[in-house]
C-alpha positions as CSV (number, residue, x, y, z in Angstrom):
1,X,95.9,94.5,108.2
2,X,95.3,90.5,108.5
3,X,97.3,88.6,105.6
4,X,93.6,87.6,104.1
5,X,92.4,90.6,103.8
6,X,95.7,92.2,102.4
7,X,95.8,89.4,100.1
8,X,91.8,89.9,99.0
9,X,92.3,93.9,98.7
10,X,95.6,93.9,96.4
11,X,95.6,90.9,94.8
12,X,95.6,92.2,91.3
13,X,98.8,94.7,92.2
14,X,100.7,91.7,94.0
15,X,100.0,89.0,91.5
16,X,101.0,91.7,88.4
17,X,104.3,92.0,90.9
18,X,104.8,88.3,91.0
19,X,104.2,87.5,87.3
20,X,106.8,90.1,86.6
21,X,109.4,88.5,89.1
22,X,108.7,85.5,87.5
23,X,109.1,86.4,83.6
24,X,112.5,88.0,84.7
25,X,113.4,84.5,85.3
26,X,114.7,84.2,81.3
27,X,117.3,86.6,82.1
28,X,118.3,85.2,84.8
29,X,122.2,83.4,85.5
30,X,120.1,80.6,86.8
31,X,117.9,79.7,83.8
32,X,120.9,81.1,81.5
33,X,123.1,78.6,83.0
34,X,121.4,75.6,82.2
35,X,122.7,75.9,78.8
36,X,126.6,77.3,79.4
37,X,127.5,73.3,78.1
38,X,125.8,73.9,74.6
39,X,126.9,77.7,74.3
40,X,130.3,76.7,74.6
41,X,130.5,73.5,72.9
42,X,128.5,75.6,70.2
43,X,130.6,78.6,69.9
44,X,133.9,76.8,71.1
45,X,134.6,78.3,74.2
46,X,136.2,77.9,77.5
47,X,135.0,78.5,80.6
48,X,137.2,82.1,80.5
49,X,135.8,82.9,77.1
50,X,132.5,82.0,77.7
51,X,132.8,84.1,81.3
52,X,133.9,87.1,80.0
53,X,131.5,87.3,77.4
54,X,128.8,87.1,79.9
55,X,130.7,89.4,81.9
56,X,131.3,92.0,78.9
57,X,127.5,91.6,78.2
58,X,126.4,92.0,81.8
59,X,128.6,95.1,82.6
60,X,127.3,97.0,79.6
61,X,123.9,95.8,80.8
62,X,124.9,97.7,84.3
63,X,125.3,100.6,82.4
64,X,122.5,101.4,80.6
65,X,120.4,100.3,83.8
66,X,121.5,103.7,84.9
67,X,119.4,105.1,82.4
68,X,116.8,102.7,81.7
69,X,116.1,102.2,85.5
70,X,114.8,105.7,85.6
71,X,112.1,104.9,83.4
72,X,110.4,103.3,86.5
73,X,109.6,107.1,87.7
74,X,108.2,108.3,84.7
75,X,106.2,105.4,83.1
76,X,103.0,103.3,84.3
77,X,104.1,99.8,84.8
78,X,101.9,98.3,82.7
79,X,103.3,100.2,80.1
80,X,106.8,99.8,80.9
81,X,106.5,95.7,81.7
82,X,104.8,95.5,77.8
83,X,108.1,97.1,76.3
84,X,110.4,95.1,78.2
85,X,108.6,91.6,78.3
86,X,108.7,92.4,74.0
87,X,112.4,92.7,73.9
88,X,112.9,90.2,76.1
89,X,110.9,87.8,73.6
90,X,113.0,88.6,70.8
91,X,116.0,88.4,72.5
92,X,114.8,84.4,73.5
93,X,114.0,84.4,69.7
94,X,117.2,85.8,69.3
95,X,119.2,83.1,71.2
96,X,117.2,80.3,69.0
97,X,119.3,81.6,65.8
98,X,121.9,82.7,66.7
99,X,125.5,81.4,65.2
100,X,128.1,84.1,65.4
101,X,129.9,85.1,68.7
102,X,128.5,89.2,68.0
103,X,124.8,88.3,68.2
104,X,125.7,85.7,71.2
105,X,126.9,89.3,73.0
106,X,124.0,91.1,72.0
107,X,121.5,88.2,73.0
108,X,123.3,88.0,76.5
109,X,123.1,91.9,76.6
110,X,119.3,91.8,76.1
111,X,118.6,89.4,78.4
112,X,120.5,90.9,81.6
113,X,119.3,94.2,80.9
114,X,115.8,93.2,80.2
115,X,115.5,90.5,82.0
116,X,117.3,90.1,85.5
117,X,117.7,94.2,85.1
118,X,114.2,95.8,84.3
119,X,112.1,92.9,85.1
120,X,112.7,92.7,88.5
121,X,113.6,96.7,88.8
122,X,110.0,97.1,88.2
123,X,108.3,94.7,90.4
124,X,110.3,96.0,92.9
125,X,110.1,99.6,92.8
126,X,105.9,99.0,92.0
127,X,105.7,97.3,95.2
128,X,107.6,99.7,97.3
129,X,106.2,102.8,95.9
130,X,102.5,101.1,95.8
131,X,102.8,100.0,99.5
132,X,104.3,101.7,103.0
133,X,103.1,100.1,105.8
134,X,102.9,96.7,104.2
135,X,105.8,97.4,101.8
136,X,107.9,94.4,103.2
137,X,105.1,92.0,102.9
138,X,104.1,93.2,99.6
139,X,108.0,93.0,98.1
140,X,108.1,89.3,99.9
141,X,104.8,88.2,98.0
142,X,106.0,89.6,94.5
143,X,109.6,88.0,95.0
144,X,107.9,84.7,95.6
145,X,107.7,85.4,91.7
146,X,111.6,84.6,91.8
147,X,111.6,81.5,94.0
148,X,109.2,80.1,91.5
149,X,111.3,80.5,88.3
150,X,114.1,79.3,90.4
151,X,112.5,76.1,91.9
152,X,110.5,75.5,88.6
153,X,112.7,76.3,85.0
154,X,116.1,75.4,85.7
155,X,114.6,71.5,86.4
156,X,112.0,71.6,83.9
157,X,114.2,73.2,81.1
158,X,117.5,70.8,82.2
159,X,115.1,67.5,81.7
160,X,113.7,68.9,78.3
161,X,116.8,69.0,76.8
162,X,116.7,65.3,76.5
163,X,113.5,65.8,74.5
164,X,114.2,68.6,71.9
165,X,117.3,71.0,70.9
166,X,118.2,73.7,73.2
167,X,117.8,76.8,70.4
168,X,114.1,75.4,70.5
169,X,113.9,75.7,74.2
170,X,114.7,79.3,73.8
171,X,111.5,79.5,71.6
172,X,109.3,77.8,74.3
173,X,110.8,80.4,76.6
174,X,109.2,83.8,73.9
175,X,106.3,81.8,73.9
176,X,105.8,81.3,77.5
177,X,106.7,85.3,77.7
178,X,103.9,86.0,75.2
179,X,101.2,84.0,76.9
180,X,101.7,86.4,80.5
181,X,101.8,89.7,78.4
182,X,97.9,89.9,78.7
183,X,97.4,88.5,81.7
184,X,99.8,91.1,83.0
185,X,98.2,94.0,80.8
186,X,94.6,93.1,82.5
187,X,95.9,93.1,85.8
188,X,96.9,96.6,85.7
189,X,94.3,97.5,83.6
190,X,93.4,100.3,86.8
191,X,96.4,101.2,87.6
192,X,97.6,104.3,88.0
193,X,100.7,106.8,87.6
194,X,103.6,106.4,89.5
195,X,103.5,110.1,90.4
196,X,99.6,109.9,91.3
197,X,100.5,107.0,93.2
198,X,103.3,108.5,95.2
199,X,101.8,111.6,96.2
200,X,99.2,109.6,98.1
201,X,101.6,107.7,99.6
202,X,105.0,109.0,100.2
203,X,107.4,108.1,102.9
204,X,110.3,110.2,103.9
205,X,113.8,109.1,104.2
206,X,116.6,110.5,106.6
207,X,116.1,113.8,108.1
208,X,112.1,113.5,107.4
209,X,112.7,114.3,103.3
210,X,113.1,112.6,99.5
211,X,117.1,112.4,98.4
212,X,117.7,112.8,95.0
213,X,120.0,110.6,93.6
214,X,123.0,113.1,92.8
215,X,122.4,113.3,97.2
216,X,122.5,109.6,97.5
217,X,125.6,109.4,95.7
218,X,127.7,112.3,97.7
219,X,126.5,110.1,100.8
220,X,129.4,108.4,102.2
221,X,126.9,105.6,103.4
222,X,126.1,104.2,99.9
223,X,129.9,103.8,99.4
224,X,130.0,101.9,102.2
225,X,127.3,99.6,100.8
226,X,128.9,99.0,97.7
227,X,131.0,95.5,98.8
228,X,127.2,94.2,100.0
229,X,125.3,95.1,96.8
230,X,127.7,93.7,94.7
231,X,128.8,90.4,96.3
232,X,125.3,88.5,96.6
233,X,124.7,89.5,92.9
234,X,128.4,88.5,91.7
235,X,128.9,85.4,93.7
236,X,125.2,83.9,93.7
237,X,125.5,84.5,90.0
238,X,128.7,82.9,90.1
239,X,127.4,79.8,91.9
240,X,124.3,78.9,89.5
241,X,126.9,79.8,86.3
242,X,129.5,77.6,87.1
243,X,126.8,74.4,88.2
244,X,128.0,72.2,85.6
245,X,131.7,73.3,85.8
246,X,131.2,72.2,89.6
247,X,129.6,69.1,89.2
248,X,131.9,68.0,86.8
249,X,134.8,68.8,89.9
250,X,133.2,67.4,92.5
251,X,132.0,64.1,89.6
252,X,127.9,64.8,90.6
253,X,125.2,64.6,87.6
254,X,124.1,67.7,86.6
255,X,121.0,66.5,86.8
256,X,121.0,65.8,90.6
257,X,122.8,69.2,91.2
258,X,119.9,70.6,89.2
259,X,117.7,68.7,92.3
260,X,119.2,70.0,95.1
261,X,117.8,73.8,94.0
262,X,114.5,73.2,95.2
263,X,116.2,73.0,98.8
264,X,117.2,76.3,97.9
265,X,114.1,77.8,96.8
266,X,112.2,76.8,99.6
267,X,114.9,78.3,101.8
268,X,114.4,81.5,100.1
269,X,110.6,81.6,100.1
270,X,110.7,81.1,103.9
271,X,113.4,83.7,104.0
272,X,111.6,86.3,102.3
273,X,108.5,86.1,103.6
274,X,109.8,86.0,107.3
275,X,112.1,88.8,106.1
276,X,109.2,90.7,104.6
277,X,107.4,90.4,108.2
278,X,110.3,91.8,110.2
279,X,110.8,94.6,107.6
280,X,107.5,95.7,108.5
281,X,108.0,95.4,112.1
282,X,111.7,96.5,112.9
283,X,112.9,98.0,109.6
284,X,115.2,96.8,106.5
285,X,117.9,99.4,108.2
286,X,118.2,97.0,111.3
287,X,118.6,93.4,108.6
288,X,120.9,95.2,106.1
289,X,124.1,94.5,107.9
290,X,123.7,91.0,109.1
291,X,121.2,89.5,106.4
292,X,124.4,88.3,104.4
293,X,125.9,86.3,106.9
294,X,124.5,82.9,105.8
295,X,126.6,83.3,102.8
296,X,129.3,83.1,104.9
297,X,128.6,79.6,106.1
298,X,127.4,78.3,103.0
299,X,131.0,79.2,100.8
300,X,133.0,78.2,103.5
301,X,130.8,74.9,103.7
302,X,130.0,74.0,100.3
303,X,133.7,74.0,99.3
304,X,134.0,71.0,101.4
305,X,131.0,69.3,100.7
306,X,132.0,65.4,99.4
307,X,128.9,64.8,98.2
308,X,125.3,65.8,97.5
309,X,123.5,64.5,100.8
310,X,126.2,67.0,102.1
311,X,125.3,69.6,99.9
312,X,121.6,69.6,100.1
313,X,120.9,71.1,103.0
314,X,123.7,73.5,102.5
315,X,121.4,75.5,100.1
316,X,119.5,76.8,102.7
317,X,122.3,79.1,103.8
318,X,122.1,80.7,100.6
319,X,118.2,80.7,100.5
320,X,118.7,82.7,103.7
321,X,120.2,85.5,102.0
322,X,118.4,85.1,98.9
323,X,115.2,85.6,100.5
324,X,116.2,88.7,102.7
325,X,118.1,89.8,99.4
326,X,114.5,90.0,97.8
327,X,113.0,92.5,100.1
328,X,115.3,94.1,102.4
329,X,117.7,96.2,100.3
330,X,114.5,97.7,98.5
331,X,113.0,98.6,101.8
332,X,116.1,99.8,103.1
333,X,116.3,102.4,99.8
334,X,112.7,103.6,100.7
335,X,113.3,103.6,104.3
336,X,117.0,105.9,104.1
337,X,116.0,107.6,101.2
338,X,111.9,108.1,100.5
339,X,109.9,107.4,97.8
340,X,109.9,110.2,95.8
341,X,112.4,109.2,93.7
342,X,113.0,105.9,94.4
343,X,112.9,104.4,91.2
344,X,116.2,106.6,89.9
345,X,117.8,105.7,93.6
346,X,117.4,102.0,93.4
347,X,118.5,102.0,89.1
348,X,121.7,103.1,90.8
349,X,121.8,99.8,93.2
350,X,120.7,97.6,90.8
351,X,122.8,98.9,88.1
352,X,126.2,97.4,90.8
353,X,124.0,94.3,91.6
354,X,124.2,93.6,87.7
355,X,127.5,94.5,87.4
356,X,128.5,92.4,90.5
357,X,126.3,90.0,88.2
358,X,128.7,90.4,85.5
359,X,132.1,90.4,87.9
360,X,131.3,86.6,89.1
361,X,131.4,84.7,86.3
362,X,133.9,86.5,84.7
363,X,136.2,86.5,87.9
364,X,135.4,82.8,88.8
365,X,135.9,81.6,84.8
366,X,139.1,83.3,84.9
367,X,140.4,81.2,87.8
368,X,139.0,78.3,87.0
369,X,141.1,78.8,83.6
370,X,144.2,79.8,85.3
371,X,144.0,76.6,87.6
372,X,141.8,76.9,90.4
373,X,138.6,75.2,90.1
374,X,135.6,76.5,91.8
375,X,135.3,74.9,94.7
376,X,138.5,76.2,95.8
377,X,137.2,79.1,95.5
378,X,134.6,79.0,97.9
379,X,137.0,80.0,101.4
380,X,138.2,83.4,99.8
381,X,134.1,84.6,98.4
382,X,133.2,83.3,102.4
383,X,135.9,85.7,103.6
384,X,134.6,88.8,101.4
385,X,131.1,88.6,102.6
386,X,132.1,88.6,106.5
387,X,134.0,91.9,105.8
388,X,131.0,93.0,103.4
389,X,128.8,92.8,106.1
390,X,131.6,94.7,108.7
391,X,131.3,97.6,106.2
392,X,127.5,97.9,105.7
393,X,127.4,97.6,109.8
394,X,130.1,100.4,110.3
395,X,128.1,102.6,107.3
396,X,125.0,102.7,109.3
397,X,126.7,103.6,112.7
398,X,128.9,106.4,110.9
399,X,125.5,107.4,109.3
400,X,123.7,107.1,112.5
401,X,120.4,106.4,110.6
């Protein structure tokens, strides 16, 4: 089907996919980040502290994604998106007032599961149970939703805090999150049942059927995955948490660190549409081992950089991966495993993406505590993605899918 025409014919579906990807953005390390310097001066902790309570947070987030995640089979999306966009306003409301280091753990809590967890969990399952033959163009198109909230908050919310006080920010942020609510309940004002949905358009898995997700997890291939899902999530994460703990080290403004994303975001919009085109063409079974392999270059790079004309183009390494990350490992659950049950399946995968989420900062602060500043870092997380990728390639092979 020409792009046009796709576009025309499910643009209501894609743009509902893409507004969700984008409201996910206020759960997100990235736009979380921009405010680690107040959170700690605020609550008077250190980079450890302040790490482990967004790692505490995260990981129990992880958890209940395990549950939650399997909502996605049961419940429209327009349904499902209302509840979650709701708690993720009061949990920005939430952040405005809070003052004791309890409701700072429950307002990080709410935000990763709500947030980076079932935000983009449903945009993500809608768009690969709602399409098959298009799937990786239709996932590429709704993840453009995360490019924008990368490219646009972080920049926009880092130069307001020279305007007004960051718990207010946190209020623009519910209000922002109230304004979409409508648009996305009109959007999917026609849509129909995940089940209704399916059953016109399944797609089998390996040996032709739909794997439940007690199968998936007897499968020795998803262990073998488990290094790859976890390190773009945890180290990524790590990245965008630690950006003013880096530019302090390396003595840029935040400011102009804060720039240099856009380089990034374009990377990854590239990245996943390109990467939504060859899913569609060759398969996400064919990208999964090898889509990770910028990150390699762009760890073992950016340790070094000396300074930000270095770093700039840098970031389009990790846009590489960023982009593919959006599309490929989603195709590659509905591809190995059907549809049928994909929304249980891929709560399991994004339940260790948010835990690697939470393993980052937590492992990264605790370093940086103990001596060892980020950028140091950098060689070692370079190393663990080259063998992440060894594993996914020798999963597949022992798999034989």
């Amino acid at each position: 089907m020409p792009i046009f025409t796709f576009l025309r014919t499910n643009a209501k579906f894609l743009f509902a996919g893409f507004l969700i990807s984008w409201l996910s953005s206020f759960g997100q390390t990235y736009f979380i980040s921009v405010f680690a310097g107040e959170i700690r001066f605020e609550f008077g902790l250190s980079h450890g502290g302040w790490g482990a309570i967004y790692g505490v947070a995260t990981t129990a987030s992880a958890v209940v994604m395990l549950w939650s995640g399997v909502l996605t089979d049961k419940f429209r999306v327009r349904v499902l998106a209302a509840a979650v966009i709701t708690g993720l306003v009061l949990a920005c409301v939430l952040m405005s007032v809070s003052s004791a280091i309890w409701a700072l753990v429950l307002t990080i809590f709410l935000l990763r599961l709500l947030g980076q967890g079932m935000m983009s969990h449903i945009s993500g399952v809608a768009m690969a149970r709602w399409f098959v033959a298009n799937r990786g163009r239709a996932l590429a198109i709704a993840a453009l939703g995360f490019s924008m909230g990368e490219v646009s908050l972080p920049l926009s919310f880092v130069a307001a805090k020279a305007l007004a006080d960051w718990r207010t920010l946190w209020l623009v942020a519910a209000g922002i999150l109230l304004i979409c609510l409508p648009v996305i309940l009109t959007l999917l004002r026609a849509e129909r049942t995940p089940q209704s949905m399916a059953a016109e358009s399944q797609s089998t898995g390996m040996e032709g059927r739909h794997w439940t997700r007690a199968e998936v997890l007897r499968h020795p291939l998803f262990w073998f995955l488990i290094p790859a899902l976890l390190g773009p999530a945890a180290f990524n994460t790590a990245f965008f948490f630690q950006q003013v703990h880096l530019a302090e080290v390396k003595g840029w403004p935040h400011v102009a660190l804060v720039a240099i994303f856009p380089v990034y975001s374009a990377a990854t919009v590239v990245a996943m549409l390109g990467s939504g085109w060859l899913v569609d063409r060759v398969g996400a079974v064919r990208l999964m081992a090898f889509y990770q392999l910028p990150l390699v270059a762009f760890f073992l790079l950016m340790g070094q950089a000396d300074n930000l004309a270095q770093a700039a183009p840098l970031m389009v390494f990790m846009g590489l991966t960023a982009g593919a990350q959006a599309t490929v490992p989603t195709a590659f659950w509905a591809e190995v495993y059907g549809t049928r049950h994909i929304g249980s399946i891929k709560a399991v995968g994004a339940s260790v993406m948010v835990l690697g989420s939470a393993l980052g900062p937590l492992l990264t602060g605790g370093l940086i505590d103990a001596g060892l500043d980020y950028p140091r870092q950098m060689t070692g997380i370079a190393v663990y993605f080259a063998l992440a990728c060894l594993l996914v390639w020798t999963g597949l092979r022992h798999s034989r899918v």
